[in-house]
Backbone atoms as SQL, in Angstrom:
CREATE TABLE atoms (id INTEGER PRIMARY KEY, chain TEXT, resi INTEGER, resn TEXT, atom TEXT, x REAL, y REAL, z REAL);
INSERT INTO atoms VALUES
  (1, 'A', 1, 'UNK', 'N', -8.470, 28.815, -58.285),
  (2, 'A', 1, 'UNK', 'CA', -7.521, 29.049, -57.204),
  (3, 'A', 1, 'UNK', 'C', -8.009, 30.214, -56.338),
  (4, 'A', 2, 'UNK', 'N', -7.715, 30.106, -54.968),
  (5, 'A', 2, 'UNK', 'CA', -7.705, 30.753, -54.183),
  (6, 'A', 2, 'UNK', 'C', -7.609, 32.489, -54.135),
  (7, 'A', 3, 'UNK', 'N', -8.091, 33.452, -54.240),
  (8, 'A', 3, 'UNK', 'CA', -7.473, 34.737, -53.969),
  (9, 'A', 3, 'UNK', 'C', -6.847, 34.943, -52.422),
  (10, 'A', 4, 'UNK', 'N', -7.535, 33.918, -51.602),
  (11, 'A', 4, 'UNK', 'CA', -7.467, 34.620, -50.059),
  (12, 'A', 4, 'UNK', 'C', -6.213, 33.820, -49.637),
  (13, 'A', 5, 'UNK', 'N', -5.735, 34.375, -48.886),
  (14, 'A', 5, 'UNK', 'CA', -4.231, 33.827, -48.201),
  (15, 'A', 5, 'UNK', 'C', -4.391, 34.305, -46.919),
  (16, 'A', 6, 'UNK', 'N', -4.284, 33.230, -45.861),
  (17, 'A', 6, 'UNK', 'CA', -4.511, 33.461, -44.566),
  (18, 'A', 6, 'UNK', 'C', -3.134, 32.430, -44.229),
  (19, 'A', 7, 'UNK', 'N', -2.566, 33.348, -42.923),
  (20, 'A', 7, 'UNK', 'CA', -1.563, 33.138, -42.048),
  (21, 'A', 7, 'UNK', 'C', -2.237, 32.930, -41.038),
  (22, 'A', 8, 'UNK', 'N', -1.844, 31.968, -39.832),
  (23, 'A', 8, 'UNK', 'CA', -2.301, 31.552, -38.767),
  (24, 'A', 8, 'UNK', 'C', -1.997, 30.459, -38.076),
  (25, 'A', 9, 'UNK', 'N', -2.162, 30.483, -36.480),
  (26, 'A', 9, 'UNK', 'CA', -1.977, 29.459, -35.587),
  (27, 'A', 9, 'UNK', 'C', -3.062, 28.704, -35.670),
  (28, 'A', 10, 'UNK', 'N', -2.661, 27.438, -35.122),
  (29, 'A', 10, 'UNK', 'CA', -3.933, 26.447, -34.924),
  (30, 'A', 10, 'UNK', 'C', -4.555, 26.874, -33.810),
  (31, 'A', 11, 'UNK', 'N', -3.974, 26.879, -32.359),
  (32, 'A', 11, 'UNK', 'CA', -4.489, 27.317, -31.133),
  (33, 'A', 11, 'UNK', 'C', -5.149, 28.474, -31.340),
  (34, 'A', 12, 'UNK', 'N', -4.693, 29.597, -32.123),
  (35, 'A', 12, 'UNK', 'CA', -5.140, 31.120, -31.401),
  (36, 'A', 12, 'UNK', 'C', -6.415, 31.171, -31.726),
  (37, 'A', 13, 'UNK', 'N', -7.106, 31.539, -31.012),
  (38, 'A', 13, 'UNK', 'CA', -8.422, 31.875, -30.802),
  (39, 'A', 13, 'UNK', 'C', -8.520, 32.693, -32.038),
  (40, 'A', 14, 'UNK', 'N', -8.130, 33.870, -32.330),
  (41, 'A', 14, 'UNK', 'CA', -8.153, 34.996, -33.155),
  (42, 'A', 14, 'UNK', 'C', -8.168, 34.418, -34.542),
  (43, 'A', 15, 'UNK', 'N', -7.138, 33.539, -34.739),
  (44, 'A', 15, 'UNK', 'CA', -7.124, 32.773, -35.857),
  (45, 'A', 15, 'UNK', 'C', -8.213, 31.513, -36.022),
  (46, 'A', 16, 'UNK', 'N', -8.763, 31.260, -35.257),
  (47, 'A', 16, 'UNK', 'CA', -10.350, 30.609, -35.534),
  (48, 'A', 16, 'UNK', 'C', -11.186, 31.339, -35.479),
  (49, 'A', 17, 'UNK', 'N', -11.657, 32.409, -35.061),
  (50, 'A', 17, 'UNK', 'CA', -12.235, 32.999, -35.445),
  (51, 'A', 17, 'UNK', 'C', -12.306, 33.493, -37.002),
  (52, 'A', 18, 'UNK', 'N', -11.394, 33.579, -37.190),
  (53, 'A', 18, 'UNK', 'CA', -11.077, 33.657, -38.929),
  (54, 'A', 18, 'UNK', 'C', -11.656, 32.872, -39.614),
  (55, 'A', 19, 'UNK', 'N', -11.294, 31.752, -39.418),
  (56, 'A', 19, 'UNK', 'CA', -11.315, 30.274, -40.121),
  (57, 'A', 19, 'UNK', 'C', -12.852, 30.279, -39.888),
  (58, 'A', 20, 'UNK', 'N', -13.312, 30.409, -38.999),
  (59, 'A', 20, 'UNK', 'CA', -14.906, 29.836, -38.630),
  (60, 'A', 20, 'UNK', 'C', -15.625, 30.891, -39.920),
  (61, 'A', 21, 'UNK', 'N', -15.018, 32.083, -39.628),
  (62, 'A', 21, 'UNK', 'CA', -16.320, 33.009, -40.639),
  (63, 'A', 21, 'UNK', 'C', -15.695, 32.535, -42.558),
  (64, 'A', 22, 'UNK', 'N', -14.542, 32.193, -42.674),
  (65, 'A', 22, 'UNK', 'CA', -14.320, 31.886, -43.844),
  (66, 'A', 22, 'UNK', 'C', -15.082, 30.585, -43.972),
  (67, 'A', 23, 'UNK', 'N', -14.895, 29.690, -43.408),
  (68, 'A', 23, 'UNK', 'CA', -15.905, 28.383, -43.122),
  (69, 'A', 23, 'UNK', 'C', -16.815, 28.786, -43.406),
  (70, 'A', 24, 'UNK', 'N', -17.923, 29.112, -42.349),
  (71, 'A', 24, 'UNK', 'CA', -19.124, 29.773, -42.798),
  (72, 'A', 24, 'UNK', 'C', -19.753, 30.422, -44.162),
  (73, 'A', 25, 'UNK', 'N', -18.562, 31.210, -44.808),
  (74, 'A', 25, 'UNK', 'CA', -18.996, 32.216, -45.744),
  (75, 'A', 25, 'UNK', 'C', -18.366, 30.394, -47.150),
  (76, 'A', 26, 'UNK', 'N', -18.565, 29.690, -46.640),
  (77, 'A', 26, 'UNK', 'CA', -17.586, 28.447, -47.453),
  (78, 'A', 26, 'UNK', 'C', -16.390, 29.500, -48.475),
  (79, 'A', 27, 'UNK', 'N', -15.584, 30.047, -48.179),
  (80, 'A', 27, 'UNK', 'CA', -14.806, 30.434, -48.944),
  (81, 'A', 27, 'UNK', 'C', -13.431, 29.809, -49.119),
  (82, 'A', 28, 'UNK', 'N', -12.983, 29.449, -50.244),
  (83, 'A', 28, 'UNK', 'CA', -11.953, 28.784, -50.563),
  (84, 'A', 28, 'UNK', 'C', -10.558, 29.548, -49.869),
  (85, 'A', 29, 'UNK', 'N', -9.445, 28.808, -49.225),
  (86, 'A', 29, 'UNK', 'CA', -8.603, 30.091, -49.120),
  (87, 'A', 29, 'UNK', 'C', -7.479, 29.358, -49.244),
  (88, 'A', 30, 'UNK', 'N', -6.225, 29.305, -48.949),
  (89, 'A', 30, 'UNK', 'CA', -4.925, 28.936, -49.194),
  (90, 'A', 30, 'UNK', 'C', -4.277, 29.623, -47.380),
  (91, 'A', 31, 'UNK', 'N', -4.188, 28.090, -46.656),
  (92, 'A', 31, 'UNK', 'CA', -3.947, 28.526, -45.287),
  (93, 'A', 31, 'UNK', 'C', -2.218, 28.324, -45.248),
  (94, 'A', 32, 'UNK', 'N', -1.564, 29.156, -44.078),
  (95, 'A', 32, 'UNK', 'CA', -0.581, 28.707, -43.934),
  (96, 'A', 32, 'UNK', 'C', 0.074, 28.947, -42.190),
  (97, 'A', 33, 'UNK', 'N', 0.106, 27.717, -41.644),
  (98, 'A', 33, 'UNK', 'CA', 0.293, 28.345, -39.963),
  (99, 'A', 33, 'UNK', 'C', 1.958, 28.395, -39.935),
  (100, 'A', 34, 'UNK', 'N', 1.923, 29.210, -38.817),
  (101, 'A', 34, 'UNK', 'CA', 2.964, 29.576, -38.284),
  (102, 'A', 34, 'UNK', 'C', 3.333, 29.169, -37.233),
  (103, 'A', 35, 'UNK', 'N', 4.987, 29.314, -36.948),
  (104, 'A', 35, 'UNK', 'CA', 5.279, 29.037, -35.895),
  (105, 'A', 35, 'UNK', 'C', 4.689, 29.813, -34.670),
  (106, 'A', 36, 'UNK', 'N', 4.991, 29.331, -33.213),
  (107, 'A', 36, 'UNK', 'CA', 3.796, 30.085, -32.172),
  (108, 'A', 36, 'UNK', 'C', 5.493, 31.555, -32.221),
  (109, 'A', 37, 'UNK', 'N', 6.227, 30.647, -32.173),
  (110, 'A', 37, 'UNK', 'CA', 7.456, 31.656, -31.817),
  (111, 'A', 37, 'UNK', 'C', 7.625, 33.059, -32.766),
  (112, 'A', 38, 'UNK', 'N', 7.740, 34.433, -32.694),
  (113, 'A', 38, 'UNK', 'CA', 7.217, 34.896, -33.294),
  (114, 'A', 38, 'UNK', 'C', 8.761, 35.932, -34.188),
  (115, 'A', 39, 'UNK', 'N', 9.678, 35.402, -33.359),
  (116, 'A', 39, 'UNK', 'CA', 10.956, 34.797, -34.392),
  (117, 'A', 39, 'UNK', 'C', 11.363, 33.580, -35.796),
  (118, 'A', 40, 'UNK', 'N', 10.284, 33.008, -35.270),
  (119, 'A', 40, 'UNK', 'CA', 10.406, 31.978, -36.221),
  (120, 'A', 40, 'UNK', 'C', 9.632, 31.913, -37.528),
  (121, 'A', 41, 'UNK', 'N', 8.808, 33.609, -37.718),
  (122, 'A', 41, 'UNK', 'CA', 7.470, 33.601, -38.514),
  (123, 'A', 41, 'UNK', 'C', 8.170, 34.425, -39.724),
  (124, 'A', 42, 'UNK', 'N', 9.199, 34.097, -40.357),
  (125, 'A', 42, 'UNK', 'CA', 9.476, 34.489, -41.411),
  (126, 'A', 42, 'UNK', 'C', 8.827, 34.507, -42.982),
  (127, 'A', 43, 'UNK', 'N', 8.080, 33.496, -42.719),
  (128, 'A', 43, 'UNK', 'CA', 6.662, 33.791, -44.082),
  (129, 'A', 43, 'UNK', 'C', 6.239, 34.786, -44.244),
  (130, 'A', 44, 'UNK', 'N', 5.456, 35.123, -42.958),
  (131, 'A', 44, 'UNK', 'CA', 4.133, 36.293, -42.779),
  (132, 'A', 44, 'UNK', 'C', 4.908, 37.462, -42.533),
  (133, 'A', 45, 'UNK', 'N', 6.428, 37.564, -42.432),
  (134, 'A', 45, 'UNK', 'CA', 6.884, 38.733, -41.712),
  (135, 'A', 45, 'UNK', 'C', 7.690, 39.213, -43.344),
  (136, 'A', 46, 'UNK', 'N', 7.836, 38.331, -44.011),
  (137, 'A', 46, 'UNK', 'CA', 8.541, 39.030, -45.445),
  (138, 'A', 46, 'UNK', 'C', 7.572, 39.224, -46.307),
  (139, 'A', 47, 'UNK', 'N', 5.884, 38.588, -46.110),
  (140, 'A', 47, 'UNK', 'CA', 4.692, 38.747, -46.934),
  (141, 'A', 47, 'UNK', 'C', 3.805, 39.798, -46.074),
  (142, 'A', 48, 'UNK', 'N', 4.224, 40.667, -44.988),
  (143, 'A', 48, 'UNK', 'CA', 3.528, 42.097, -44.698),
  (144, 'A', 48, 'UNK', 'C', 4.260, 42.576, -43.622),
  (145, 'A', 49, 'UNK', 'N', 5.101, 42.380, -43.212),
  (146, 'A', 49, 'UNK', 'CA', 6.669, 43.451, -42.562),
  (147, 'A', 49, 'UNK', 'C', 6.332, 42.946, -41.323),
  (148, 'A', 50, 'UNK', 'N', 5.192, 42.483, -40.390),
  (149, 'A', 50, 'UNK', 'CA', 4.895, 41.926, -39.590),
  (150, 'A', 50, 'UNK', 'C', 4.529, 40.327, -39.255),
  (151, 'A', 51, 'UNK', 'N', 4.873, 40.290, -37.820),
  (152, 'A', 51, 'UNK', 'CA', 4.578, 38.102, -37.404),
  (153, 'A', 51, 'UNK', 'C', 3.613, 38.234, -36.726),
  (154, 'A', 52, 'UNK', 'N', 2.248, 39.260, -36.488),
  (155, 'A', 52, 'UNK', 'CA', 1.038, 38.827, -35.682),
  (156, 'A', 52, 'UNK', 'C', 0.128, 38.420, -36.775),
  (157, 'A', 53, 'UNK', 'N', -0.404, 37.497, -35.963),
  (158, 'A', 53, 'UNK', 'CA', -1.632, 36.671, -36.503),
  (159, 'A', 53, 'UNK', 'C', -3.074, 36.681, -36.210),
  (160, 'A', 54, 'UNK', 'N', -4.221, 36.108, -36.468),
  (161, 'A', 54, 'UNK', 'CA', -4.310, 36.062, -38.164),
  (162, 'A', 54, 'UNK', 'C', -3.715, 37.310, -39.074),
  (163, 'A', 55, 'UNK', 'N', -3.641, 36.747, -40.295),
  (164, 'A', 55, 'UNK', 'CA', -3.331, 38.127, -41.381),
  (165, 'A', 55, 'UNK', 'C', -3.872, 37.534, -42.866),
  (166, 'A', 56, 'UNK', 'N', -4.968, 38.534, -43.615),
  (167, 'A', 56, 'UNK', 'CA', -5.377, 37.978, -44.747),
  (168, 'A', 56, 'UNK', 'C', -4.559, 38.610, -46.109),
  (169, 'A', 57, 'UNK', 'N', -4.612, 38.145, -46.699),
  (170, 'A', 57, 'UNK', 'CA', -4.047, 38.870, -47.965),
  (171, 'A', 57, 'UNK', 'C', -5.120, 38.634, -49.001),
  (172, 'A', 58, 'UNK', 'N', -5.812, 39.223, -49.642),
  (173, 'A', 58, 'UNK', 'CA', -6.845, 39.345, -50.773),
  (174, 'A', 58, 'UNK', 'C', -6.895, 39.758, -51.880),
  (175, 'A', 59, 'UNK', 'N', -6.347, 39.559, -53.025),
  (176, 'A', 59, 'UNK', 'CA', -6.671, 40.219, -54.617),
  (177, 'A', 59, 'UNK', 'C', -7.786, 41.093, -54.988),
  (178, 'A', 60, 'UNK', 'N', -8.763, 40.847, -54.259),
  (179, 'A', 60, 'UNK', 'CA', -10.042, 41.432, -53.735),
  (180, 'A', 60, 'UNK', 'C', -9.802, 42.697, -52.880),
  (181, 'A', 61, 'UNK', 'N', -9.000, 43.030, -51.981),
  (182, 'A', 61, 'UNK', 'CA', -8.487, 43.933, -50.949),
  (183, 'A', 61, 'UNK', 'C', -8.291, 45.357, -51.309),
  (184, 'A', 62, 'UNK', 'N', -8.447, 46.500, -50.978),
  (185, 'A', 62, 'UNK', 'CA', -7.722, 47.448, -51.146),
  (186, 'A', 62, 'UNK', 'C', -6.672, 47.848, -50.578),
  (187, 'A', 63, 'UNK', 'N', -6.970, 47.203, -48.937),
  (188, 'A', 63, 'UNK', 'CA', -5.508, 47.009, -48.229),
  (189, 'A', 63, 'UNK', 'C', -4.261, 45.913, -48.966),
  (190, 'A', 64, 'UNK', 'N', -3.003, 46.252, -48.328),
  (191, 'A', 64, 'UNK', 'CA', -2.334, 45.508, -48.499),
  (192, 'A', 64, 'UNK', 'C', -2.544, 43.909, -47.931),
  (193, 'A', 65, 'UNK', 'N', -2.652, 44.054, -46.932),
  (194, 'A', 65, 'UNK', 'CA', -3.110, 42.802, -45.885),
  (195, 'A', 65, 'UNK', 'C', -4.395, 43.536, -44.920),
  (196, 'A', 66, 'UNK', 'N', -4.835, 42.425, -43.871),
  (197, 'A', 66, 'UNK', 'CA', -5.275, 42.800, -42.906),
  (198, 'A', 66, 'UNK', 'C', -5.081, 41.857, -41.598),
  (199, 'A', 67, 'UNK', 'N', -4.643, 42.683, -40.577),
  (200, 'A', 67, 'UNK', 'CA', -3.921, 41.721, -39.222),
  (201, 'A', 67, 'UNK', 'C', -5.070, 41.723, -38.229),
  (202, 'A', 68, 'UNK', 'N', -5.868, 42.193, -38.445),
  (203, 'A', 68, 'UNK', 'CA', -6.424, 42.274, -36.979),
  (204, 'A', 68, 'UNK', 'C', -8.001, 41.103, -36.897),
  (205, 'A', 69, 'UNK', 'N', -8.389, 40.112, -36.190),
  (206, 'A', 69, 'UNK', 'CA', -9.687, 39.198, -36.465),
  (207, 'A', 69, 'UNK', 'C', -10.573, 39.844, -36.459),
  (208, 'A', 70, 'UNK', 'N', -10.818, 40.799, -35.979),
  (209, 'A', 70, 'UNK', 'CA', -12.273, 42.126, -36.139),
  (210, 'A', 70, 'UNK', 'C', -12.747, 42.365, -37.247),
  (211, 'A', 71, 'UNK', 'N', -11.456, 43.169, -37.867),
  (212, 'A', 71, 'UNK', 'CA', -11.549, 43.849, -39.161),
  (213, 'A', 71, 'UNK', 'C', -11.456, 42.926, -40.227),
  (214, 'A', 72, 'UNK', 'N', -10.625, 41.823, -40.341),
  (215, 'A', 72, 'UNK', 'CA', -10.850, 40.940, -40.883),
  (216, 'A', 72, 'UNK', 'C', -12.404, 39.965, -41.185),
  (217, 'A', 73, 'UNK', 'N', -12.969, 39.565, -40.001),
  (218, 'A', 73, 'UNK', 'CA', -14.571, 39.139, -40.038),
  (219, 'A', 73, 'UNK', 'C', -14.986, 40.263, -40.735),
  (220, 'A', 74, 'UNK', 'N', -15.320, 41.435, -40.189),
  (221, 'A', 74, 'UNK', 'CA', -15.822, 42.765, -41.241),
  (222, 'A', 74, 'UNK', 'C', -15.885, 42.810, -42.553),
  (223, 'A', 75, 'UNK', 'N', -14.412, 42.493, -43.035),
  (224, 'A', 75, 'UNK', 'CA', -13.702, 42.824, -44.462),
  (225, 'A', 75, 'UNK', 'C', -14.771, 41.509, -45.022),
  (226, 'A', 76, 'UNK', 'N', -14.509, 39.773, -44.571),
  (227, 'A', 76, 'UNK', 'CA', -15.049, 38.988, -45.415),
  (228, 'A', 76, 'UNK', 'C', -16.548, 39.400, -45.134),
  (229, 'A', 77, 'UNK', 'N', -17.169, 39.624, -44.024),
  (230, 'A', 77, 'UNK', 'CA', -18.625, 40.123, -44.154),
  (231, 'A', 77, 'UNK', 'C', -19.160, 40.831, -45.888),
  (232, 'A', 78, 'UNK', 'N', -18.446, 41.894, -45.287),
  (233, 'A', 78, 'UNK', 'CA', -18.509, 43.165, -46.607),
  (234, 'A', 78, 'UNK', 'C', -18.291, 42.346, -47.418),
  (235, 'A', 79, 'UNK', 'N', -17.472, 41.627, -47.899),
  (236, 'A', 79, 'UNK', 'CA', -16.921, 41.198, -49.533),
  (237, 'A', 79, 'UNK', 'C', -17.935, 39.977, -50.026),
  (238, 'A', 80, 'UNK', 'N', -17.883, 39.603, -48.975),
  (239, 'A', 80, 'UNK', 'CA', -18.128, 37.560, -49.499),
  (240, 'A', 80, 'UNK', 'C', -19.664, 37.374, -49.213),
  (241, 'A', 81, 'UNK', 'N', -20.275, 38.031, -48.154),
  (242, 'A', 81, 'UNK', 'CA', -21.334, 37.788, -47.745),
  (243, 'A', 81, 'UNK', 'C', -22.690, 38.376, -49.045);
């Protein structure tokens, strides 16, 4: 099973970018999209206090999560690569 847990839109750019480097790095993950409405993102907002997207969650992590696609590519760089 999965450690990685990724929140995300289909459209957002930010959130393919995600997907592409987890792709790439073939890493298994456990996806879950959200609504675009950012009222309606009650998953990701009771699993890290916030509804922006992407957001990873990792067993692997020292963070709690990570929201941002930058630091995120970075983080799986560093870890997975």
């Amino acid at each position: 099973m999965s450690t990685i847990k990724l929140y995300d839109r289909e459209q957002c750019p930010y959130s393919k970018k995600v997907r592409d480097k987890l792709d790439e790095l073939d890493l298994e993950y456990d996806e879950t999209v959200v609504p675009d409405a950012h009222a309606e993102r009650s998953e990701v907002e009771e699993a890290t206090g916030q509804t922006g997207v992407p957001v990873i969650l990792d067993d692997n992590m020292d963070e709690e999560f990570l929201a941002d696609s930058d630091d995120i590519v970075r983080y799986l760089e560093r870890q997975y690569s």
